[in-house]
C-alpha positions as a Markdown table, in Angstrom:
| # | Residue | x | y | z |
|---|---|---|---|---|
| 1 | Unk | 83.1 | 0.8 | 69.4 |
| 2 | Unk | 86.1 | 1.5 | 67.7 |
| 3 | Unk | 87.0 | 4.8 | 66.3 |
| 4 | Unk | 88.4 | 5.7 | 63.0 |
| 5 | Unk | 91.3 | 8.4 | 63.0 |
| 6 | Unk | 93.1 | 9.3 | 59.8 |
| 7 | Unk | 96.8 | 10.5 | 59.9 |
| 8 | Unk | 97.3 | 12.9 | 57.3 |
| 9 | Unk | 101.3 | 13.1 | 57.1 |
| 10 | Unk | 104.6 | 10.8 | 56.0 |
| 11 | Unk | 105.6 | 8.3 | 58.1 |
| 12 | Unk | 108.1 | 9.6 | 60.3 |
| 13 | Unk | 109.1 | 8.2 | 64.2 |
| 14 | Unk | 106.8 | 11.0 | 65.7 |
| 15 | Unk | 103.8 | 9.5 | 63.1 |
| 16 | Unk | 104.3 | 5.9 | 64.5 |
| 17 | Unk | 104.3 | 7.0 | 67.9 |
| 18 | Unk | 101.0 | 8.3 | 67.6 |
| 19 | Unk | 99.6 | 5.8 | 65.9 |
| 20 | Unk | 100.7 | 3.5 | 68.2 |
| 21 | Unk | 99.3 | 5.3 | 71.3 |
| 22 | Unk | 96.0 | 5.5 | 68.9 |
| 23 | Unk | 95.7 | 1.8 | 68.1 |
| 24 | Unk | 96.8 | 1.1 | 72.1 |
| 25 | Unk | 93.5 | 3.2 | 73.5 |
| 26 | Unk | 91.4 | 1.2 | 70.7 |
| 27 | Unk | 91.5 | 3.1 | 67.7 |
| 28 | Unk | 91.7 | 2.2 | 63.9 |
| 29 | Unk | 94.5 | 4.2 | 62.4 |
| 30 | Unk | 95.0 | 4.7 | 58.8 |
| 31 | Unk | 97.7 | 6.7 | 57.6 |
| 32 | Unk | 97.2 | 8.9 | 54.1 |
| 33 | Unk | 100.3 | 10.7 | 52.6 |
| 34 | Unk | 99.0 | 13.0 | 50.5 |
| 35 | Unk | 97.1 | 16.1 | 51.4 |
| 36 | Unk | 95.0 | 16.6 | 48.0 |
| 37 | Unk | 92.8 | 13.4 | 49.2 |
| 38 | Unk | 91.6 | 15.0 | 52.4 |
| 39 | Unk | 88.2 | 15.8 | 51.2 |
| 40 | Unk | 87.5 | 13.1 | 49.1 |
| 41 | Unk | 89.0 | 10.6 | 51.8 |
| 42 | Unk | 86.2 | 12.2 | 54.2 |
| 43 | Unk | 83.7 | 12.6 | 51.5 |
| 44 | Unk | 83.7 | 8.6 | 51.7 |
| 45 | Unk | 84.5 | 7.6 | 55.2 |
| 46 | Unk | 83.4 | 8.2 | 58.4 |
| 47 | Unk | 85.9 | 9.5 | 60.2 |
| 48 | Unk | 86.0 | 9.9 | 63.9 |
| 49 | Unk | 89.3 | 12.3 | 64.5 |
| 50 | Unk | 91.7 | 13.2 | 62.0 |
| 51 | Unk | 95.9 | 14.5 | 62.8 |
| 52 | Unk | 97.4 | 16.6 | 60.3 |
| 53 | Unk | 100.7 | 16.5 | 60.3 |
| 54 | Unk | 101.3 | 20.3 | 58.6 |
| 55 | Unk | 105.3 | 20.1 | 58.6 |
| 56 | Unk | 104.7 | 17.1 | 56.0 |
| 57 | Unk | 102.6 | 19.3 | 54.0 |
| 58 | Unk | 104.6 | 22.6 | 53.5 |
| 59 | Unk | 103.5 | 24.0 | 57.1 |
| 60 | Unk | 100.4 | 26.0 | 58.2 |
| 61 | Unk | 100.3 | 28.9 | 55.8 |
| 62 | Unk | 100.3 | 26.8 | 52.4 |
| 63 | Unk | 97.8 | 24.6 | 53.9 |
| 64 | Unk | 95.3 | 27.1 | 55.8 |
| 65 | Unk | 93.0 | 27.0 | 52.7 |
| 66 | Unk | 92.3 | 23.3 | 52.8 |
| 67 | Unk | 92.2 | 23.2 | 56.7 |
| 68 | Unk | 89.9 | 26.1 | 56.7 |
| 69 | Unk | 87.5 | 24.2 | 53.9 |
| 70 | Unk | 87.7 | 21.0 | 56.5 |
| 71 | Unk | 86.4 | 23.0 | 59.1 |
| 72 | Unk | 83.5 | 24.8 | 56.9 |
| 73 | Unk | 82.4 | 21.4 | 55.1 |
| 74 | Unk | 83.0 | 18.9 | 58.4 |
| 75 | Unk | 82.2 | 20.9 | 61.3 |
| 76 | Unk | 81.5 | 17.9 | 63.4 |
| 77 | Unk | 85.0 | 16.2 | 62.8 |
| 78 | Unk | 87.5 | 16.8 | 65.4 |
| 79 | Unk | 90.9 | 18.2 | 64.2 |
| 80 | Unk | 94.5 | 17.9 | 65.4 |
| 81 | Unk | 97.0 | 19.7 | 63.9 |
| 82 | Unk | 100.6 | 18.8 | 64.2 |
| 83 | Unk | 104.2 | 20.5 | 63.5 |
| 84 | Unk | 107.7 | 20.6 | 64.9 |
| 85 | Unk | 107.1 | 24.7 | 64.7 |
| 86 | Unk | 104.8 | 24.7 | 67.5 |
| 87 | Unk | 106.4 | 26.5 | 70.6 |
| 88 | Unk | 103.9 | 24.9 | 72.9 |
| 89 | Unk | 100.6 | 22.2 | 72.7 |
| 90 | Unk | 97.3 | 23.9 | 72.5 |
| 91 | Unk | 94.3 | 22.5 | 73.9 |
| 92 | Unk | 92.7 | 25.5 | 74.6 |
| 93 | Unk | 89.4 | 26.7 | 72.6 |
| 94 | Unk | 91.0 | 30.2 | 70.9 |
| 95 | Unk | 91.6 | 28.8 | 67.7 |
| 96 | Unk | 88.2 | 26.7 | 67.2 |
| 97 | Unk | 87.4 | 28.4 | 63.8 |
| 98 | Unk | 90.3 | 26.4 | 62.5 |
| 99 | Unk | 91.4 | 23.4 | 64.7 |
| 100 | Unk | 90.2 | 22.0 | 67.9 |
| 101 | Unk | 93.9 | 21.5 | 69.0 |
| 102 | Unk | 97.4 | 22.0 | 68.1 |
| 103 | Unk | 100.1 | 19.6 | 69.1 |
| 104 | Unk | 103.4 | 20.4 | 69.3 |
| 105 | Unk | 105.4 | 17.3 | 67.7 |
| 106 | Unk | 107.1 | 15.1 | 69.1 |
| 107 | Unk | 104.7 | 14.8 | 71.6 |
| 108 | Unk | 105.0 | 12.3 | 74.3 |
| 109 | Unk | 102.6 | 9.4 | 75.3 |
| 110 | Unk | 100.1 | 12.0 | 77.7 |
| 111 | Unk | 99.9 | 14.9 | 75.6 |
| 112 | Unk | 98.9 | 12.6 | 72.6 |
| 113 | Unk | 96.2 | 11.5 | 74.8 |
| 114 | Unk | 95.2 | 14.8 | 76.0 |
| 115 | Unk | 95.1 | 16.1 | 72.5 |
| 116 | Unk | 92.7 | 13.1 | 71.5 |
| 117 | Unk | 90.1 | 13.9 | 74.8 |
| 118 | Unk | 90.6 | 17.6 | 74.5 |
| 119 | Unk | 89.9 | 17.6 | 70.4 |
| 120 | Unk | 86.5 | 15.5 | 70.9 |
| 121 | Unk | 85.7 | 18.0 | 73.6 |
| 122 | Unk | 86.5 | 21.4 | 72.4 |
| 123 | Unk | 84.6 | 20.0 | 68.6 |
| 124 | Unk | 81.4 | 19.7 | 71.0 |
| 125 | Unk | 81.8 | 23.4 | 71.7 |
| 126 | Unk | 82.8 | 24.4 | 68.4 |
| 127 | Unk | 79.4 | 22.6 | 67.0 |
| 128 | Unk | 77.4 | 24.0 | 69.8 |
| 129 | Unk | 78.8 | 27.5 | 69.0 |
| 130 | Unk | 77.9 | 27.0 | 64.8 |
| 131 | Unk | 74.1 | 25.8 | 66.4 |
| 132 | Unk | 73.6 | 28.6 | 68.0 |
| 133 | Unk | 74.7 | 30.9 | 65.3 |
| 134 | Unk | 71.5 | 32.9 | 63.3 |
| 135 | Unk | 71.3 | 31.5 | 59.7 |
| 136 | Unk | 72.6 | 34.3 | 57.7 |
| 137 | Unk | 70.3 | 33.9 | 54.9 |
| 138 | Unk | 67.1 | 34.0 | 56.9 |
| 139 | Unk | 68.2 | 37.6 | 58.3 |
| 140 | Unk | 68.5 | 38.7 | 54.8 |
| 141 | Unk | 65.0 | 37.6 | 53.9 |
C-alpha cells in the first residue's frame, strides 16, 4: 500500500531530494506551498506523514501556533519538521508534544530515511502517551 506524505514548503534542491528518496521507498508525494492550507489540506485527505519545511514558512517561532494546532487536532499523523537552522537531526522522543522528528536540511539519502521510520515510530508513542492520559473533563465531574 502506498503511503501519502505531503511536503509543506517551496521547491528548493533539498525539497526534491526528499521527495525523490520518498517516491523511491514507494510513497506518493505531493508538494503544497502554502502554509494557510495545512488544515484544510488534512481536513480532506488522508495523509500518512507530512514534512514541513519551517525555513520556507518564516521559521519555527512564526509557525509554532499552526504546528502546535496540527499536533492537538491530528495526533495520529506523523510530523517532520525541517530547517537549515537545525544544528543537529532529532529523532529522539523529547519534543513529542510538538513534532515527532526534526531534520536538519540538507539531509542526505539515510537520515531522510531514518527520519521517515523514526517519525512513524516515535507518533506510536506519542498516541500511546495521549491514550493513556486521564480525560480532563471526567476528573472535573
Amino acid at each position: 500500500v502506498e503511503q501519502l506524505i505531503a511536503y509543506f514548503g517551496a521547491v528548493t534542491p533539498h525539497s526534491q531530494k526528499i521527495k525523490d528518496v520518498l517516491v523511491s521507498n514507494g510513497a506518493e508525494v505531493v508538494q503544497i506551498a502554502d502554509i494557510t492550507v495545512i488544515e484544510p489540506y488534512l481536513a480532506m485527505s488522508k495523509l500518512d506523514c507530512a514534512f514541513i519545511d519551517i525555513d520556507a514558512f518564516g521559521g519555527i517561532a512564526i509557525n509554532y501556533d499552526v504546528i502546535r494546532r496540527l499536533r492537538y487536532f491530528y495526533p495520529s499523523l506523523p510530523i517532520i519538521i525541517l530547517s537549515t537552522e537545525f544544528a543537529m537531526n532529532e529523532f529522539g522522543t523529547h519534543r513529542l508534544s510538538l513534532v515527532d522528528v526534526s531534520l536538519r536540511v540538507p539531509a542526505t539519502v539515510a537520515n531522510i530515511e531514518i527520519a521517515l521510520f523514526q517519525a512513524f515510530e516515535n507518533n506510536m508513542i506519542w498516541v500511546r502517551r495521549q491514550d493513556q492520559m486521564p480525560n480532563i473533563l471526567s476528573l472535573v465531574g
